[in-house]
N, C-alpha and C positions, 0 to 999 in steps of 0.2 A: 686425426689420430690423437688422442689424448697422451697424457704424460707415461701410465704404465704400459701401453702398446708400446710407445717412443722407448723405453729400456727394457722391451724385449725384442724390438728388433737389432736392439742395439747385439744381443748375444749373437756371435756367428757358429755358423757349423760349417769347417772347411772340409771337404772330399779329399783327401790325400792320394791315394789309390783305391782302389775296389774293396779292400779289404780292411786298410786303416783310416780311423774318422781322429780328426783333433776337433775338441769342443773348447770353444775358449773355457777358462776356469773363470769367470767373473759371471754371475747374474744367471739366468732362468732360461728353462728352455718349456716350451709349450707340447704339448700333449703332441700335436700334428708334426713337430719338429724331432720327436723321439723318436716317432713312428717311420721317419724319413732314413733313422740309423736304422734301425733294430727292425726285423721283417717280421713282427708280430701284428695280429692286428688291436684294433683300441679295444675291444673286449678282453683280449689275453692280458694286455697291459694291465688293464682296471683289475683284472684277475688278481696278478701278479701283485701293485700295491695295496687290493685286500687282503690279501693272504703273507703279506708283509716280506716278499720276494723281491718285488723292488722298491726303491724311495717312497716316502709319503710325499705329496705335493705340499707345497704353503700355497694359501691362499691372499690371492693380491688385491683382491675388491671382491663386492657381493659375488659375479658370477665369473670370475675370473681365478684359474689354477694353475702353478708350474711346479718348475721341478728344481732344485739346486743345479747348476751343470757340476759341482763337482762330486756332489751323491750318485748323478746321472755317470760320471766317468767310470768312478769307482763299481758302480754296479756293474757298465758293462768289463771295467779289469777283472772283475770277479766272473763273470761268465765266461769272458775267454779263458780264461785259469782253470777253472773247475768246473763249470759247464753251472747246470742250475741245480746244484745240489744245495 
């Protein structure tokens, strides 16, 4: 496991109940691990940060992409709030 694998696993995603998720707020979360909150699939996703709906990713090496966890929060505070307007 190289170094930037090693601080993304370091990010957790804890299950609180069925309904509410806590994302730690420090460091990235991967594409598979968004997908694990949010019941869209990776096509909708990729939709959604074209169309500039949710987060842009950074890019953390040549072929490697995540997500801020605290853009990832805030997006979904925003869709529980408002839905996806």
């Amino acid at each position: 496991m190289n170094k930037i694998q090693k601080f993304i696993v370091r990010v957790s995603v804890v299950m609180k109940t069925e309904n509410e998720v806590n994302i730690d707020h420090k460091g990235f979360l991967r594409v598979s691990q968004i997908l694990q909150i949010l019941p869209v699939s990776r096509t909708q996703w990729f939709n959604w940060v074209r169309d500039g709906i949710a987060p842009k990713p950074v890019k953390l090496g040549n072929k490697i992409i995540a997500f801020r966890t605290v853009e990832i929060n805030e997006f979904i505070k925003h869709i529980d709030e408002n839905g996806l307007d």
